[in-house]
C-alpha positions in Angstrom: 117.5 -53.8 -16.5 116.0 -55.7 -19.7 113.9 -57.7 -16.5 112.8 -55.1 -14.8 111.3 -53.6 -17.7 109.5 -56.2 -18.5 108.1 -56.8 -15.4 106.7 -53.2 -15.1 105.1 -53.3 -19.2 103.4 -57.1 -17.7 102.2 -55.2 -14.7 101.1 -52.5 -16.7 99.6 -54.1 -18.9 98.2 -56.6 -16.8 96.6 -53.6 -14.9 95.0 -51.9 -18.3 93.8 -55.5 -19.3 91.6 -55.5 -16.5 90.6 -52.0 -16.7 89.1 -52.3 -20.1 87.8 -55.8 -19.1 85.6 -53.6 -16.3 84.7 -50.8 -19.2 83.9 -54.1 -21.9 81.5 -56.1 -18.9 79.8 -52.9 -18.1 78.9 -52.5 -21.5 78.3 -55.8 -23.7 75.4 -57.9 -23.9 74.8 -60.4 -21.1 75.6 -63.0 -23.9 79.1 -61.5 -24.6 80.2 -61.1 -21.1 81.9 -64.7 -20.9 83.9 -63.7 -23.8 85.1 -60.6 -22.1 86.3 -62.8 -18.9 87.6 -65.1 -20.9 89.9 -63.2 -23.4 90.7 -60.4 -20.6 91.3 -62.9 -18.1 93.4 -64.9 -19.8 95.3 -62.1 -21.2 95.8 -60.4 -17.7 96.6 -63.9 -16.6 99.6 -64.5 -18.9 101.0 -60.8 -18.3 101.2 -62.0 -14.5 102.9 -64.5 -15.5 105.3 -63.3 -17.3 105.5 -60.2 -14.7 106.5 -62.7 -11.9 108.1 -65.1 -14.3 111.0 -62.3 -14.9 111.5 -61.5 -11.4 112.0 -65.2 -10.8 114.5 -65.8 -13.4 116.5 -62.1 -12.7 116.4 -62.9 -9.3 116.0 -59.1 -8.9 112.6 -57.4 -7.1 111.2 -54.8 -9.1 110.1 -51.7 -7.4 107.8 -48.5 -8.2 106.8 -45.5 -6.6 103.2 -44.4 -7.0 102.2 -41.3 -5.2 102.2 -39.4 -2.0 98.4 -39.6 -0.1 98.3 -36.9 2.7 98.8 -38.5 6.0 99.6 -41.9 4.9 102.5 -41.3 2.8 103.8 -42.8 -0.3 102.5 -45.8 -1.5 104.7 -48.1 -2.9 105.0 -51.2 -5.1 107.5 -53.8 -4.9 107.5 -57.4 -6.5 110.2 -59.7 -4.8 110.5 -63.5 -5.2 108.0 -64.4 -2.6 105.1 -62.3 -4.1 106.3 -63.6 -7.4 105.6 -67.0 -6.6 102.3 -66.4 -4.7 101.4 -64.1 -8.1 102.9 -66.5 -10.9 100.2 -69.4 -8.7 97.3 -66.7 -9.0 98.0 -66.0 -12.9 97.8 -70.4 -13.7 94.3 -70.3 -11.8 93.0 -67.1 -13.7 94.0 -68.5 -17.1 92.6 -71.6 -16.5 89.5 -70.3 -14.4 88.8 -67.2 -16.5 88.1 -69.9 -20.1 86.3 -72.2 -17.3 84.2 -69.0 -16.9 83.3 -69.4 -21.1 83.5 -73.1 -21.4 81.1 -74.1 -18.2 77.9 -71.5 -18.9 78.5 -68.0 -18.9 74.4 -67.9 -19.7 73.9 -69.2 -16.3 73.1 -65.4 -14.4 69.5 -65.1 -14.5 68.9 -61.4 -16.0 71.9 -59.1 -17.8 72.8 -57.1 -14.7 73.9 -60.2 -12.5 76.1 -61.6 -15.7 78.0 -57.9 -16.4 78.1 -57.5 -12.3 80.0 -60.8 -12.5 82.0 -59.8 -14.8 82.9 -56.3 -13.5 83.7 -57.7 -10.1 86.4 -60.2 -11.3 88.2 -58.1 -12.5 88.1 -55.6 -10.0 89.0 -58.5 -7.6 92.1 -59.5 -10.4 93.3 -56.3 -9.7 92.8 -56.2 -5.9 94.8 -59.5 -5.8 97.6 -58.2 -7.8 97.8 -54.8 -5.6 97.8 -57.0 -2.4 100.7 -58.9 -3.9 103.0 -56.2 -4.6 102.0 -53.3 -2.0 104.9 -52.4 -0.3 103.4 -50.1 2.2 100.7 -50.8 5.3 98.1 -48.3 4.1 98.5 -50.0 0.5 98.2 -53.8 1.2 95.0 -52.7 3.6 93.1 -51.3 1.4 93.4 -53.9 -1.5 92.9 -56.5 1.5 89.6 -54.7 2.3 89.0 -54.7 -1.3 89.4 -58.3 -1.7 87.4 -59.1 1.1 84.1 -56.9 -0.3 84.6 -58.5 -3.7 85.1 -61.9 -2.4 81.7 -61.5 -0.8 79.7 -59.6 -4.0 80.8 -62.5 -6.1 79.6 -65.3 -3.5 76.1 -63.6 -3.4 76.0 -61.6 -6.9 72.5 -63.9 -7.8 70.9 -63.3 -5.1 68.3 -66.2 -5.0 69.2 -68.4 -1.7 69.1 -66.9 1.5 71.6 -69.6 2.5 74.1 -68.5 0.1 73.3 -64.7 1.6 74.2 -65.9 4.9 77.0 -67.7 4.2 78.0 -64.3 2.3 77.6 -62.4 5.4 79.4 -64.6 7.6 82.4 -64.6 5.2 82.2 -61.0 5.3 81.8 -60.5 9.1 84.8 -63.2 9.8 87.2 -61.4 7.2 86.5 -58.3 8.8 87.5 -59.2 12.6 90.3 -60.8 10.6 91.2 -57.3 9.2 91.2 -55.3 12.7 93.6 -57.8 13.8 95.9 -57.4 11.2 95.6 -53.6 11.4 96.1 -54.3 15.3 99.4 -56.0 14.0 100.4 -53.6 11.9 100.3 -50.4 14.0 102.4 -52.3 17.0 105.5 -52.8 14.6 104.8 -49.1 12.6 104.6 -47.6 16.4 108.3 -47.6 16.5 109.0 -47.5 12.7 110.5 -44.4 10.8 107.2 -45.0 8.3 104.3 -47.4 7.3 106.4 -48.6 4.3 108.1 -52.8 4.3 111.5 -52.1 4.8 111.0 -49.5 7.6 108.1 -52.0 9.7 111.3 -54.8 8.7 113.7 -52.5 10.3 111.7 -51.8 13.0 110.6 -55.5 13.9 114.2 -56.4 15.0 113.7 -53.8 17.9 110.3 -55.3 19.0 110.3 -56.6 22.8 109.4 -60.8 22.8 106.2 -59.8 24.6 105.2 -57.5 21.4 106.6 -59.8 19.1 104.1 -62.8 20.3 101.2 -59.9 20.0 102.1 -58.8 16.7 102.8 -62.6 15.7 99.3 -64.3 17.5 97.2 -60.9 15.9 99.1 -61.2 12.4 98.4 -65.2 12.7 94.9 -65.4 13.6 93.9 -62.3 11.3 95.8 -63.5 8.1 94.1 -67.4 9.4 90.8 -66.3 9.0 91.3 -66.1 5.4 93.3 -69.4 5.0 91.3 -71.5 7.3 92.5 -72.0 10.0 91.1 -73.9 13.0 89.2 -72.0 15.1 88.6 -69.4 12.9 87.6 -71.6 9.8 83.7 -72.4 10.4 83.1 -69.5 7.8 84.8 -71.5 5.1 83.1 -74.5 4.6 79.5 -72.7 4.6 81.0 -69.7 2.1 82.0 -72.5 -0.3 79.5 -74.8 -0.7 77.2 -71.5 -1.2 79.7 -70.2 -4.4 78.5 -70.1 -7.7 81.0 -72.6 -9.7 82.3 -69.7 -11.8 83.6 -68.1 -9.2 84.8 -71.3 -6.4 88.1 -71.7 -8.3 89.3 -68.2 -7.9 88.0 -68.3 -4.5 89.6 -71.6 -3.3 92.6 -71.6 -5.8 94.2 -67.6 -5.2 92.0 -66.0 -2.1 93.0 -68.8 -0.3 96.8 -68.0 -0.4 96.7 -64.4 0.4 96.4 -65.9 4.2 99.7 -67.9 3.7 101.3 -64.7 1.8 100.0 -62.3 4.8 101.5 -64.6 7.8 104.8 -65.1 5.7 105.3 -62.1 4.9 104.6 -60.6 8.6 105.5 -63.2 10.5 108.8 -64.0 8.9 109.8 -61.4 6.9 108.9 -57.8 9.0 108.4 -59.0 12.2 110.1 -62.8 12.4 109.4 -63.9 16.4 111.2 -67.0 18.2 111.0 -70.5 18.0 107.5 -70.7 20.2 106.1 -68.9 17.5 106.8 -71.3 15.4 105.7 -74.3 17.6 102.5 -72.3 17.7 101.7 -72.2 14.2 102.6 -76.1 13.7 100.5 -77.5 16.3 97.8 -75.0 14.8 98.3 -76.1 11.0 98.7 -80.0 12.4 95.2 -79.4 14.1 93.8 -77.5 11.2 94.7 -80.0 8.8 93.8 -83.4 10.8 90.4 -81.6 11.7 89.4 -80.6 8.3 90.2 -84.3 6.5 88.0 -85.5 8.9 85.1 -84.0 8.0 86.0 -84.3 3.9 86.0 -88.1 4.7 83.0 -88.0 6.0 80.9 -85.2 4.0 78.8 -86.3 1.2 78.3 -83.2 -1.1 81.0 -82.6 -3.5 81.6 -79.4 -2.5 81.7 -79.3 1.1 84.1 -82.1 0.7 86.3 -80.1 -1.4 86.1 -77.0 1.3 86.8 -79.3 4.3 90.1 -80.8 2.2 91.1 -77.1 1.6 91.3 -76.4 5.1 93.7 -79.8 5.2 95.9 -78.5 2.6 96.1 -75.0 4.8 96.9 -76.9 7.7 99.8 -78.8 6.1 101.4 -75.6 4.8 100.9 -74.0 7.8 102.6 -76.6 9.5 105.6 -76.2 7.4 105.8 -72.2 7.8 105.6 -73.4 11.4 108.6 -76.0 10.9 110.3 -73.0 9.0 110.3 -70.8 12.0 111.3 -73.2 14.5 114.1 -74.5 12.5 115.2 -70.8 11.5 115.0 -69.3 15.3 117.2 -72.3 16.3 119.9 -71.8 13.8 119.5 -74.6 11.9 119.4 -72.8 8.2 119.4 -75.7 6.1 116.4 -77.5 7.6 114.3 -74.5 7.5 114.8 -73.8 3.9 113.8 -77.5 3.3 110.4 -76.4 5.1 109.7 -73.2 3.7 110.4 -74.9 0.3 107.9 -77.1 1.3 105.2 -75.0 2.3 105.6 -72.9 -0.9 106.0 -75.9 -3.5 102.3 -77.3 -1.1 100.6 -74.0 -1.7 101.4 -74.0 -5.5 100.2 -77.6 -5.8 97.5 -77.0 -3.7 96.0 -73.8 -6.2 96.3 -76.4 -9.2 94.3 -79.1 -8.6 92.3 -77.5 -6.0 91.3 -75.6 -8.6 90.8 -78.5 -11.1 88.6 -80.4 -8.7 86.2 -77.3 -8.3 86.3 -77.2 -11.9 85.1 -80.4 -12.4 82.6 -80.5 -9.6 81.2 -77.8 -10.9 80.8 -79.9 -14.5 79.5 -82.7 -12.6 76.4 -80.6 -11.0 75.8 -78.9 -14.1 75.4 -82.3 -16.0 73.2 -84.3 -13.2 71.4 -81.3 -11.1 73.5 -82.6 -7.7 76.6 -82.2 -5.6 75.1 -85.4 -3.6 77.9 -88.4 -4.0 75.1 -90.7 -2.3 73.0 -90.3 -5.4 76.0 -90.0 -8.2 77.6 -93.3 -9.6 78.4 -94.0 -13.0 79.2 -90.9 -14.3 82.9 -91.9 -16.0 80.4 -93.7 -18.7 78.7 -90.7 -19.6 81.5 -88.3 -18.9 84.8 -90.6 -19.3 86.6 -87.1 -20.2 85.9 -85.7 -17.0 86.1 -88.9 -15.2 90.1 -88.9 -16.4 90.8 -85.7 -15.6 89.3 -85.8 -12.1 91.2 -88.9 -11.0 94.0 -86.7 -11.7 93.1 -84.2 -9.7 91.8 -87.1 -6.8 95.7 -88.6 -7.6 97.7 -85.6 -6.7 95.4 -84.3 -3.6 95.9 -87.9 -2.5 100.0 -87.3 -2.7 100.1 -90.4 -5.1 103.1 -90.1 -7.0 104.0 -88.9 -10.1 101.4 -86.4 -9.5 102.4 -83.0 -7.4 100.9 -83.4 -4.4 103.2 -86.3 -3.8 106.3 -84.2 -3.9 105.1 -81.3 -1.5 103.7 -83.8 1.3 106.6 -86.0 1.1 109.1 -82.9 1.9 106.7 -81.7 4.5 107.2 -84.6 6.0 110.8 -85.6 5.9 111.1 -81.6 7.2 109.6 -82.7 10.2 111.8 -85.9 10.8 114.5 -83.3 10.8 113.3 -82.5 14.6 116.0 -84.8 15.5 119.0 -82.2 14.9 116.8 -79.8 17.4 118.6 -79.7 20.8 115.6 -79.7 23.1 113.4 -82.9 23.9 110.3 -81.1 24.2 110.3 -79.3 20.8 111.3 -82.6 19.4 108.2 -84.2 20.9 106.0 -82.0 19.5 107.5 -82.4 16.3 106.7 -86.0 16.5 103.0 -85.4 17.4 102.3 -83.3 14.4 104.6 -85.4 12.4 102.0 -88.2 13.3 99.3 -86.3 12.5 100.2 -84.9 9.4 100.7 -88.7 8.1 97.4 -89.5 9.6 95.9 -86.6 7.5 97.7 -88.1 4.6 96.0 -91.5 5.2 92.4 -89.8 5.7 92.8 -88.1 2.5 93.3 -91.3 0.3 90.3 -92.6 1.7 88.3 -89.4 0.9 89.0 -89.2 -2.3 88.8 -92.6 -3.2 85.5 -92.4 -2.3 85.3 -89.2 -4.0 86.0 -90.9 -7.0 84.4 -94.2 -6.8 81.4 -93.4 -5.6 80.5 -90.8 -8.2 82.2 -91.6 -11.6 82.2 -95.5 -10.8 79.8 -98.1 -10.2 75.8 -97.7 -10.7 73.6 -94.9 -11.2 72.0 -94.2 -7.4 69.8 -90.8 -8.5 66.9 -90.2 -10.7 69.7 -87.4 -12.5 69.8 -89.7 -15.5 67.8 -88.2 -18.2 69.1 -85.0 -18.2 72.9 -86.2 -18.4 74.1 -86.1 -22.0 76.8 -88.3 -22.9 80.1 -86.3 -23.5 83.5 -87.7 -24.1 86.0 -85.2 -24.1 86.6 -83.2 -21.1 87.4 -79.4 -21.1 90.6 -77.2 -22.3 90.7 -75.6 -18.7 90.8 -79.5 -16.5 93.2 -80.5 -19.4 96.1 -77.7 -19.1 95.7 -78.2 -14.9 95.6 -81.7 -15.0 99.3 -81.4 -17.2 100.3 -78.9 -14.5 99.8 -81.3 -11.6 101.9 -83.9 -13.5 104.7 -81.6 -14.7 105.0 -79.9 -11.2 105.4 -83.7 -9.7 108.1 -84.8 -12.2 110.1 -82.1 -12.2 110.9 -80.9 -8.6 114.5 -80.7 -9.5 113.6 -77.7 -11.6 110.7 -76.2 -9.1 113.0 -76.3 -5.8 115.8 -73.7 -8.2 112.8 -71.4 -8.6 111.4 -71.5 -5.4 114.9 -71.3 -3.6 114.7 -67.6 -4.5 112.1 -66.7 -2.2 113.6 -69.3 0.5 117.1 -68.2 0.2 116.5 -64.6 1.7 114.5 -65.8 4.7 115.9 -69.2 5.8 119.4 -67.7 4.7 120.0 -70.9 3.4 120.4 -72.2 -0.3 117.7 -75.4 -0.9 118.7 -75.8 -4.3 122.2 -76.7 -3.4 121.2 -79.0 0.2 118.6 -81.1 -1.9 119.4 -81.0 -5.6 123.0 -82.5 -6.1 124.8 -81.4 -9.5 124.7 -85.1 -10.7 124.8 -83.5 -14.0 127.5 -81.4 -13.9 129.6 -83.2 -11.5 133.0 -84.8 -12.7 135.3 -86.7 -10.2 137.7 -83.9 -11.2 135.5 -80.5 -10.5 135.1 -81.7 -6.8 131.3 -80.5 -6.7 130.5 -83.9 -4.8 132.8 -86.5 -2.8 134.4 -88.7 -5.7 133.0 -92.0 -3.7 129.4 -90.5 -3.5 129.2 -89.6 -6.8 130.5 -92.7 -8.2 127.7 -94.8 -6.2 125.3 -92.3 -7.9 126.9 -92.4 -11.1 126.2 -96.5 -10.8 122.5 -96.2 -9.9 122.1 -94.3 -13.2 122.0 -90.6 -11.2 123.5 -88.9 -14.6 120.4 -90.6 -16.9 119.5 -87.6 -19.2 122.7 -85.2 -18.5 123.3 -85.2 -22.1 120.3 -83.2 -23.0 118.7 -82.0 -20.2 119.3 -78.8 -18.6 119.9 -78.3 -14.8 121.9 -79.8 -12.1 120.1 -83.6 -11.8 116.5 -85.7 -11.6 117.3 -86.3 -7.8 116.3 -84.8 -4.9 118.7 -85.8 -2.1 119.7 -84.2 1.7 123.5 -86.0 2.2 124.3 -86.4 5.6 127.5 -87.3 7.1 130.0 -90.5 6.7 128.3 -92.7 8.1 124.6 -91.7 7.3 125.7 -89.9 3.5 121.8 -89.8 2.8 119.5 -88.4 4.8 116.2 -89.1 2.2 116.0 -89.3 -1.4 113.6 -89.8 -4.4 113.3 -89.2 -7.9 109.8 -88.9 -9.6 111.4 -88.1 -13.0 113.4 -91.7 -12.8 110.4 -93.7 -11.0 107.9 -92.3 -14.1 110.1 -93.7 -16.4 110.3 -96.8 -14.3 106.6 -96.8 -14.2 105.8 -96.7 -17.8 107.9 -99.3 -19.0 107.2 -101.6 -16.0 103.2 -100.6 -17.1 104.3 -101.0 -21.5 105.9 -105.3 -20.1 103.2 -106.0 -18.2 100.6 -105.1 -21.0 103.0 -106.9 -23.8 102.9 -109.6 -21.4 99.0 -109.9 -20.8 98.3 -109.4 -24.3 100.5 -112.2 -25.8 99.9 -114.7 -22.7 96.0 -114.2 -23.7 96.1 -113.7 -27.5 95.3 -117.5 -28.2 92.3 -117.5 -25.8 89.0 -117.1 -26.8 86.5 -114.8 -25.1 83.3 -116.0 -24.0 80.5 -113.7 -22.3 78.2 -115.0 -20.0 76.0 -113.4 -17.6 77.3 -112.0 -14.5 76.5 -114.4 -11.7 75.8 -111.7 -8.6 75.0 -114.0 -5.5 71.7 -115.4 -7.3 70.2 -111.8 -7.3 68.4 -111.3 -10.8 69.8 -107.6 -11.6 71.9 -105.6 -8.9 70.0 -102.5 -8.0 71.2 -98.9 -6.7 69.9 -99.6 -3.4 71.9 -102.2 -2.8 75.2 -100.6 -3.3 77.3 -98.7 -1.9 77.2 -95.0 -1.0 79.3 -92.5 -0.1 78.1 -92.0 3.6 78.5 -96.0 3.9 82.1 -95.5 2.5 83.0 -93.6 5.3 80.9 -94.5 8.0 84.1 -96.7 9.6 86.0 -92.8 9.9 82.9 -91.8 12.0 82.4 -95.1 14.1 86.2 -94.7 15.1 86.7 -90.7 15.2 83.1 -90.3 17.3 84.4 -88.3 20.2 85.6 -85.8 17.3 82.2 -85.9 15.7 80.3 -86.0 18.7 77.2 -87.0 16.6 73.3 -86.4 17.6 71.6 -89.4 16.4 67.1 -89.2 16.2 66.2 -93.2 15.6 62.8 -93.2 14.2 61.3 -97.0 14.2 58.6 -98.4 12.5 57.1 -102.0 13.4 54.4 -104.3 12.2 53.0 -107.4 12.8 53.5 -108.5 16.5 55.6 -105.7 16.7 58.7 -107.8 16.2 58.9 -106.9 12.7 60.6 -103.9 11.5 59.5 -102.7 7.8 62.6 -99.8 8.0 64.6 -97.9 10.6 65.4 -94.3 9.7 68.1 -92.3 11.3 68.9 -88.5 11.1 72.3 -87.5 11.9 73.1 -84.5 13.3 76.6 -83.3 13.7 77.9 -79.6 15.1 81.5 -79.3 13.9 84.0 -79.0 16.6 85.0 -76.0 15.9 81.7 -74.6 16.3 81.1 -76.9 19.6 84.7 -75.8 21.5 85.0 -72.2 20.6 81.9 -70.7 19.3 79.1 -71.8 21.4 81.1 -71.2 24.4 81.7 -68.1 23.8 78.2 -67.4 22.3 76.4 -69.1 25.8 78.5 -66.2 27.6 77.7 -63.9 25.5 74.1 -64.7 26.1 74.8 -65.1 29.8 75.9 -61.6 30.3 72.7 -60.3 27.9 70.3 -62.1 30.5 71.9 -60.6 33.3 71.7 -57.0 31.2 68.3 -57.7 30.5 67.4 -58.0 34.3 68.3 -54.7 34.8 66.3 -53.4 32.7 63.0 -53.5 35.2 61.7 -50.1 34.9 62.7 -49.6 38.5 63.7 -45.6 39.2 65.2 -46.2 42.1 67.7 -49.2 41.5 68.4 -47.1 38.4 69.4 -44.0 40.5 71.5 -47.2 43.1 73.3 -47.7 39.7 74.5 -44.7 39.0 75.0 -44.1 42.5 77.3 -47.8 42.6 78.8 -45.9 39.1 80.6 -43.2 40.4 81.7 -44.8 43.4 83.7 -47.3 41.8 85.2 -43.9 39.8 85.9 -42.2 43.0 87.5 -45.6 44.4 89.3 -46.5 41.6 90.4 -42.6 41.4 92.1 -42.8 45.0 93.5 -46.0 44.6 95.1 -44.8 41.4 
């Protein structure tokens, strides 16, 4: 009881937090309005927080009736552990986002009606999030959905000054909205045979569905909910809507609008309506694609925030791929292994919103101080801004899974989920397994090399751009990149105390417990209390397992799958133990350096660089030379359109400089959309011709008209 009460005065006042955040935008000064987000949004923030935070603990959902709406019924709100964990993500990235919004330049609209739109909108769009999180009815979640996607469009166009940005707008807009009839398509064919519109009545009802409505409900639900998180083919919006978003806004946008997609098919697709194992092979080879597909294009993308768009579509793809592994392990009855791969795909998402979100922060720093996104023209910047610089390898660190950062942990379960396609019966399934096991670690590969050149070509090396006057030199890095890049580290180090919280919201749907398959009470065990074999404990006991019993809290630092006698583990790993590990081996190795060269003497002389007087920009390298090897082997993805423009001199043998433009139509655009756009027009041309101004042909059509009626009438 003492839980659910304070989750419904969080919500509540979460809720009147944003309401007089709306009422305080819509009347302060343009100059005050950053101070409104920022105290109203962090306040909201923490009372979701601690709103989700309570339900995760309890373990219990809370649940509210609002009121009855003539012909749609009751709407109804109910917070369970999955929406708790999709809402405790949202509430880090508003705290965090909503002081970026005062610490970046709230100045930064260009007359007082675009600042207080801004700030009206977010928290209208706060709100909507929160709605979509904890609707328990159809008509409910739909119309927060719509509401999000509206918002989600004001705030990408709320300036008004590119009509590139407006586009991309509209084309965010126009994508979320075909998105929306599917799910509403979705919706109705489970409600069709449910007693109402409400979750537990479509849940009851999606038992019942026939496997042919099942795969319409699941490819409709999929592909509607995938426009929003990116997925291939119905991604193309994404990239173009980013790049086009004002920095004040791109963190909310990438780090909780993002999600709703992977809360939507989760909590259709395997909570109301849950659909067979081909479903799930479905979504894997989907998120596999997804991910593989959108690396590529971060490798080889040169402004800052394309590249960051393009790698949010490879983070969707590898959690889609483990809600795909989830629903293949779960129709074939292998409980443990799909809770392993839910866990996965939920512990991914959360990593992803926190230094997703961090990188967009600091990109966004990183124009605002040199005037460009372009990583061919940064260099140099961790001189000027070593603050940011150290906070943005963070962020590169964890989106590059290098441990003991987060996204380590995530990818690494992700993928020893997939090796688990051995226990599957069928060869097939375990083949495909393979494939996208492949291509996830591909991805993973791809995405060290992306942000490696992320990072070195714009915070290391030489200045490349003329942005150097206007860059001030500023050491210290902001309160918002600090408190994320301490999230990514704490998230990495302590998966033995993330897994518990997740396991709530896995438990229920993969009717399995992770918490007790990968987290062994090394802690609490005894050889006497029988918890683990005495023999397996003892080994573990030897390898220092226990290190820290004494005062921490919880069951261990070791995440561990035991198998049988003779394979007793199955994969292991301890971040908590190996960041230890690393700092002292890191603390000898410095002790050792420093007294082996105390005695020398250090001499400066001048850098000898090949006999070249003074190494210039143009003679390093950029970021497009970086990753020209990713193009040169991955060409038949690219599928490039090169224009070489030459020009000669004397005896025209000589060439003073060779210019090339590049050209590149993503593949998603190339396979699906202008197919389908070439019909399109095919069928308009053949329209068109019709239209002749002919009386008589137009009296043979309708003529032609009704006999095909008649026909089809007496067929029929």
């Amino acid at each position: 009881m003492i839980a659910a009460s304070v989750t419904a005065t969080a919500l509540l006042l979460a809720f009147v937090t944003c309401a007089c955040g709306i009422v305080a935008c819509a009347l302060v000064s343009r100059t005050k309005v950053a101070g409104v987000v920022a105290a109203g949004g962090t306040l909201s923030s923490i009372f979701l927080m601690l709103a989700s935070g309570a339900v995760l603990v309890s373990g219990r959902s809370f649940e509210a009736s609002l009121w009855v709406l003539e012909g749609w019924g009751r709407f109804t709100l109910r917070m369970d552990a999955l929406s708790s964990i999709f809402l405790f993500a949202a509430g880090v990235v508003y705290l965090s986002s909503s002081i970026f919004v005062k610490t970046f330049s709230t100045t930064r609209p260009g007359n007082r009606e675009a600042a207080r739109r801004f700030g009206v909108m977010y928290f209208v769009l706060m709100a909507s999030v929160v709605l979509i999180l904890i609707a328990s009815d159809v008509p409910l979640f739909l119309i927060t959905w719509e509401c999000m996607s509206i918002l989600c469009f004001l705030l990408i166009n709320y300036k008004h000054r590119e009509r590139a940005d407006r586009s991309a707008g509209y084309l965010m807009l126009a994508m979320s909205e075909a998105g929306f009839i599917m799910v509403l398509i979705a919706f109705l064919i489970v409600g069709n045979s449910a007693a109402s519109l409400s979750f537990p009545a479509l849940a009851a009802a999606g038992s019942t569905l026939s496997h042919g409505a099942l795969w319409a409900v699941f490819t409709l639900g999929f592909l509607g909910f995938g426009v929003k998180a990116g997925l291939v083919p119905v991604n193309f919006w994404l990239p173009r809507s980013y790049t086009a978003s004002p920095s004040i806004f791109i963190p909310v946008f990438a780090g909780v609008t993002l999600n709703l997609g992977f809360y939507g098919i989760l909590r259709l697709n395997g909570d109301l309506a849950p659909g067979s194992y081909g479903t799930g092979l479905f979504a894997i080879i989907v998120g596999s694609v997804t991910a593989l597909v959108g690396i590529l294009y971060a490798t080889t993308e040169s402004d800052m925030k394309t590249m960051l768009a393009f790698s949010s579509i490879e983070n969707a793809g590898v959690i889609v791929a483990g809600i795909g592994a989830f629903l293949v392990f779960r129709a074939t009855g292998h409980a443990v292994a799909s809770a392993i791969a839910l866990t996965a795909a939920l512990y991914h998402m959360v990593n992803h919103s926190v230094y997703k979100t961090l990188l967009f922060q600091g990109a966004g720093y990183v124009e605002a101080e040199t005037g460009t996104r372009d990583m061919d023209r940064l260099g140099g910047l961790s001189r000027i801004l070593p603050g940011l610089s150290a906070v943005f390898l963070v962020g590169c660190l964890a989106i590059s899974a290098v441990p003991p950062f987060n996204g380590f942990v995530s990818e690494w379960l992700t993928l020893q989920a997939l090796l688990r396609s051995a226990i599957l019966g069928s060869a097939s399934i375990r083949i495909v397994f393979a494939l996208c096991g492949a291509a996830l670690a591909l991805t993973a590969a791809l995405a060290v090399t992306c942000f490696v050149k992320a990072y070195a070509m714009s915070f290391l090396g030489i200045r490349r751009g003329t942005w150097g006057p206007q860059a001030q030199r500023n050491a210290h890095a902001p309160f918002p990149l600090w408190f994320l890049a301490v999230v990514c580290l704490l998230l990495g180090v302590l998966p033995t105390y993330i897994i518990p919280i997740l396991n709530r919201a896995v438990e229920p749907m993969a009717q399995a417990s992770v918490t007790a398959a990968l987290v062994p009470p090394f802690f609490t065990a005894t050889a006497t209390n029988q918890q683990l074999p005495p023999a397996f404990l003892q080994d573990f006991h030897n390898l220092g397992a226990q290190s820290g019993g004494a005062v921490l809290p919880g069951r261990g630092l070791v995440v561990l799958l035991r198998g049988g006698e003779q394979n007793p583990v199955v994969f292991a790993m301890s971040p908590s133990y190996s960041l230890i590990a690393l700092a002292l081996m890191l603390f000898l190795a410095w002790l050792v350096i420093s007294r082996w060269t105390r005695e020398r003497a250090v001499v400066r002389r001048e850098l000898w660089a090949g006999g070249i007087p003074r190494l210039l920009a143009e003679m390093t390298y950029t970021a497009t030379g970086f990753s020209n090897p990713v193009r040169v082997v991955f060409q038949a993805v690219f599928r490039p359109n090169i224009t070489e423009d030459t020009r000669q001199t004397v005896a025209v043998h000589f060439r003073t400089a060779i210019r090339r433009r590049r050209e590149e139509t993503p593949i998603v655009d190339r396979l699906f959309l202008r197919p389908i756009r070439d019909a399109m027009a095919g069928v308009a041309s053949i329209l068109a011709g019709m239209h002749h101004g002919r009386l008589n042909m137009y009296i043979a059509y309708v003529v032609g008209f009704f006999l095909i009626i008649l026909f089809l009438y007496r067929v029929t």
